[in-house]
LUMTI-305551 format. One record per atom (N, C-alpha, C): residue number from 1; residue in one letter; chain; atom name; x negated, y, z negated. Coordinates in Angstrom, 2 decimals, padded with zeros to 5 digits. Each point is the difference from the previous one (the first is absolute). Example, Ala and Ser with C-alpha at 12.3 -4.5 7.8 and 13.67 -1.06 7.14 Angstrom:
LUMTI-305551
1	A	A	N	-013.19	-005.69	-007.80 $
1	A	A	CA	000.89	001.19	000.00 $
1	A	A	C	-000.90	001.20	000.00 $
2	S	A	N	000.35	001.05	000.72 $
2	S	A	CA	-000.82	001.19	-000.06 $
2	S	A	C	000.77	001.09	-000.73 $
//
This chain:
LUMTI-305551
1	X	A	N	001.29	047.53	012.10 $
1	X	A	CA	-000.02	-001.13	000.93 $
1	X	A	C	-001.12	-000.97	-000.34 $
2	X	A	N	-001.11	000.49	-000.41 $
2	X	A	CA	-001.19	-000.95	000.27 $
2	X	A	C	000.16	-000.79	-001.55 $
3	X	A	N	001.02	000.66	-001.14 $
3	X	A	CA	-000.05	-000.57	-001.31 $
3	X	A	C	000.94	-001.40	000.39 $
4	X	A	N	001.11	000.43	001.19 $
4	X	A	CA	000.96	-001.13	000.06 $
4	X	A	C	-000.94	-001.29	000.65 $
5	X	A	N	-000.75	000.31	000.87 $
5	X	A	CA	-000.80	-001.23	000.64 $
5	X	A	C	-001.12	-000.58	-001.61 $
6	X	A	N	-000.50	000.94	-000.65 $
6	X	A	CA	-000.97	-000.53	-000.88 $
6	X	A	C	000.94	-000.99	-000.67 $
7	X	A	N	001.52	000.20	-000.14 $
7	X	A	CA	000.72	-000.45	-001.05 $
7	X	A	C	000.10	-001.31	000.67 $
8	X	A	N	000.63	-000.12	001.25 $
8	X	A	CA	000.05	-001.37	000.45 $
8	X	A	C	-001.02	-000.67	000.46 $
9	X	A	N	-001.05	000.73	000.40 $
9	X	A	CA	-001.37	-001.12	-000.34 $
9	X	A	C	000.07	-000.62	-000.93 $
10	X	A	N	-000.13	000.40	-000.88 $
10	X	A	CA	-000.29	-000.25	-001.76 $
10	X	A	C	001.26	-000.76	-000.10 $
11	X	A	N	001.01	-000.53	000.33 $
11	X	A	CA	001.11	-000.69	-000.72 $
11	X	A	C	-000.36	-000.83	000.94 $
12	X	A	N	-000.50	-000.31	001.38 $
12	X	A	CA	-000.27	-000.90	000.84 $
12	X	A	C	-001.35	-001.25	-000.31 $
13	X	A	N	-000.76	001.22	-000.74 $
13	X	A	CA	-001.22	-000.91	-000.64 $
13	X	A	C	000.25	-000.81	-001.19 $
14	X	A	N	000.76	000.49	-000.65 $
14	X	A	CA	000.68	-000.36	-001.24 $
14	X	A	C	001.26	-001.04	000.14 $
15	X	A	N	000.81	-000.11	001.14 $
15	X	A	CA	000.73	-001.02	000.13 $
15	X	A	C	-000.97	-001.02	000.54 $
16	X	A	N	-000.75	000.04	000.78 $
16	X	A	CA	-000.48	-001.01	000.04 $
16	X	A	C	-000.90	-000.49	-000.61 $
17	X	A	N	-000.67	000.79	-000.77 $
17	X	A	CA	-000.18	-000.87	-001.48 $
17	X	A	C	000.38	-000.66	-000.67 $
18	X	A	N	001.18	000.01	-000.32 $
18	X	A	CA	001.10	-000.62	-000.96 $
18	X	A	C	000.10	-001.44	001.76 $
19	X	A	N	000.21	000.01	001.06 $
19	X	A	CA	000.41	-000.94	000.55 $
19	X	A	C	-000.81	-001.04	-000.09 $
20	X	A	N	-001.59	-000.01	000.18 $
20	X	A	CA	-000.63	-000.71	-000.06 $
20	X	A	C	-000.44	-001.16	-001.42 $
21	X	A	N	-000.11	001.00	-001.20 $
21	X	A	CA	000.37	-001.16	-001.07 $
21	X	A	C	001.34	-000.75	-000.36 $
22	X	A	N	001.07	000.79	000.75 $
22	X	A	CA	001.20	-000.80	000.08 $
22	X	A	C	-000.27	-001.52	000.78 $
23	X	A	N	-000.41	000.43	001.67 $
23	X	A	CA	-000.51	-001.37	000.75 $
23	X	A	C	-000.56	-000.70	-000.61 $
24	X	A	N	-001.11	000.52	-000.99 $
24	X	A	CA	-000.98	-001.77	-000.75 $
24	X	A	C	000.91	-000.46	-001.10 $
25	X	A	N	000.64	000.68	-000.59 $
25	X	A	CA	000.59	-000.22	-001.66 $
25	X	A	C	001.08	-001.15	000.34 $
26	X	A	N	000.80	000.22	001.79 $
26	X	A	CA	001.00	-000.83	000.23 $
26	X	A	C	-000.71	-001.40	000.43 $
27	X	A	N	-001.15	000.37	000.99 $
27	X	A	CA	-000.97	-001.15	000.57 $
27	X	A	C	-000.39	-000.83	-001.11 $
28	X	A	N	-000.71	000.56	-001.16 $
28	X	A	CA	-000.34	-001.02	-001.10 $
28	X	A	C	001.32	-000.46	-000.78 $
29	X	A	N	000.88	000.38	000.11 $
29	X	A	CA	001.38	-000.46	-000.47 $
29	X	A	C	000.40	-001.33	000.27 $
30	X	A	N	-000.31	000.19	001.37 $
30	X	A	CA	000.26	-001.32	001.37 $
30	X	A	C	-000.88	-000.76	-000.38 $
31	X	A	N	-001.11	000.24	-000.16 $
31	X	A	CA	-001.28	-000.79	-000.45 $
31	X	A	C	000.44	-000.88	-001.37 $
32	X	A	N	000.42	000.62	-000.85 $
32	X	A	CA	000.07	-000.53	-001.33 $
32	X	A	C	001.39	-001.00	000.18 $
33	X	A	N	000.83	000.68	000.13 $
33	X	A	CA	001.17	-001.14	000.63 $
33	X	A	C	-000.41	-000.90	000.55 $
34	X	A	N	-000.52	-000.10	001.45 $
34	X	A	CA	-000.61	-001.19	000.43 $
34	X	A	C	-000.53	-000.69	-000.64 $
35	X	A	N	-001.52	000.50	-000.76 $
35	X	A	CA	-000.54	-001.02	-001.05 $
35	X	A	C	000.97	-000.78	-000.72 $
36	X	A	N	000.75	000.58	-000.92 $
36	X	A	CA	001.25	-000.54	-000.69 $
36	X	A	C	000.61	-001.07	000.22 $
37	X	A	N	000.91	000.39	001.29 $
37	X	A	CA	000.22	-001.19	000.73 $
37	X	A	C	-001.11	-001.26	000.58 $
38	X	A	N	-000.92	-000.07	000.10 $
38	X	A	CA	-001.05	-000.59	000.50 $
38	X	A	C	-000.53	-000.91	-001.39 $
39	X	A	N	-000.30	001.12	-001.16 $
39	X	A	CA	000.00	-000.95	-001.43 $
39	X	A	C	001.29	-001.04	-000.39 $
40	X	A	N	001.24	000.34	000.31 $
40	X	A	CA	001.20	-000.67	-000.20 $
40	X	A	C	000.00	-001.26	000.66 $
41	X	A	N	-000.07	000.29	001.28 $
41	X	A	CA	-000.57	-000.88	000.77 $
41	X	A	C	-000.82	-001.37	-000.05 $
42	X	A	N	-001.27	000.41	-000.40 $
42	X	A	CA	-000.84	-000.52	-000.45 $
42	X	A	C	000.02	-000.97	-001.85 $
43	X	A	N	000.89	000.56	-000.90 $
43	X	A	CA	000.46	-000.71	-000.85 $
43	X	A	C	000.94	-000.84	000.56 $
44	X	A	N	000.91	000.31	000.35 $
44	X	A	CA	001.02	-001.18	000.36 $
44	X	A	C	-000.46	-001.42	000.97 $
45	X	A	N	-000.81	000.70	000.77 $
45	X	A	CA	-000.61	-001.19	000.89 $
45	X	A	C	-001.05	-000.98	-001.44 $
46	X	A	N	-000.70	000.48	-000.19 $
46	X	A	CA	-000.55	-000.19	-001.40 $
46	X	A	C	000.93	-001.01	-001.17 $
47	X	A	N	001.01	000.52	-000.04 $
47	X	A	CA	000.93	-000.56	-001.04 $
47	X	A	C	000.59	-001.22	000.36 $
48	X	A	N	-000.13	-000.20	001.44 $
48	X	A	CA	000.67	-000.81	000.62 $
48	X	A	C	-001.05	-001.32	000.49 $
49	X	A	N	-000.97	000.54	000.30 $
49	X	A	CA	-001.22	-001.17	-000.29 $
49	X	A	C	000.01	-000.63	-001.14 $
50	X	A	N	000.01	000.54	-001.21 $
50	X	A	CA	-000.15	-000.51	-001.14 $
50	X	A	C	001.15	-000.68	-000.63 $
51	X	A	N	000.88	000.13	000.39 $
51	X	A	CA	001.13	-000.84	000.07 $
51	X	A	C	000.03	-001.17	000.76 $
52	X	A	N	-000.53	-000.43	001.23 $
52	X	A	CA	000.05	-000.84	000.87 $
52	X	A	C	-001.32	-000.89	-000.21 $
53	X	A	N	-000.95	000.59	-000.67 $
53	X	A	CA	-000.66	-000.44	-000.77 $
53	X	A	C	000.23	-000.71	-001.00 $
54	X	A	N	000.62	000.42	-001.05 $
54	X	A	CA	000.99	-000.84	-001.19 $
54	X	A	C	000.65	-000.84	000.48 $
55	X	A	N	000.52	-000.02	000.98 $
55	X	A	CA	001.21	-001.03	000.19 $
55	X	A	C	-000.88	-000.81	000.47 $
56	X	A	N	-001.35	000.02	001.03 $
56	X	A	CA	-000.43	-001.15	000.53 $
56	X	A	C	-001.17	-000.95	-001.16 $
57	X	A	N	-000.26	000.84	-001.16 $
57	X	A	CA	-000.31	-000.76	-001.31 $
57	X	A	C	000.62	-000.46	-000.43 $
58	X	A	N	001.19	000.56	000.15 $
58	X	A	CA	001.67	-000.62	-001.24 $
58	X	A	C	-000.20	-001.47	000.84 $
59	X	A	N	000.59	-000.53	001.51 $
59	X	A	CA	000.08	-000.59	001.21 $
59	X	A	C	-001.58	-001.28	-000.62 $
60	X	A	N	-000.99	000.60	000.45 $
60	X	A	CA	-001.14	-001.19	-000.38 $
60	X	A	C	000.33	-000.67	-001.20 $
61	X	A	N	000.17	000.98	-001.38 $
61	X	A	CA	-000.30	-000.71	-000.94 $
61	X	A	C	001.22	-000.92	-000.24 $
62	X	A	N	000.79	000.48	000.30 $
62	X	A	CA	001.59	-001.16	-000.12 $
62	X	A	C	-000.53	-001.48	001.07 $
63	X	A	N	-000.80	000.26	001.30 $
63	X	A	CA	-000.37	-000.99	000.78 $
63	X	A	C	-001.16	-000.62	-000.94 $
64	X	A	N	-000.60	000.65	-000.71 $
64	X	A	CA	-001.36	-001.02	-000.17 $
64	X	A	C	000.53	-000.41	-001.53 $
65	X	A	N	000.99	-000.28	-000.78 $
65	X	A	CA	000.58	-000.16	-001.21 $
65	X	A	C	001.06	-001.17	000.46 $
//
């Protein structure tokens, strides 16, 4: 009897071992995705300045010519 309780202690300590680096491994997952998206983000808004930029040089220099 007392081997069956040692046994499920011990698989109880041990599953939740394994649960807890599961929780961060998925949390920084989320983390890194987010960043991702957030860098994507951040280029396109980016890409899109610099475009609207060009066009309002393209725009002057055709006006001052």
């Amino acid at each position: 009897m007392s081997n069956i309780i040692f046994l499920f202690i011990n698989n109880i300590k041990n599953s939740s071992a394994h649960v807890r680096p599961l929780e961060f491994t998925e949390s920084f997952i989320s983390l890194i995705s987010l960043s991702i998206s957030s860098i994507n983000e951040i280029i396109k808004s980016t890409n899109f300045c610099l475009y609207i930029n060009s066009e309002c040089v393209f725009v002057i220099k055709k006006l001052m010519s």
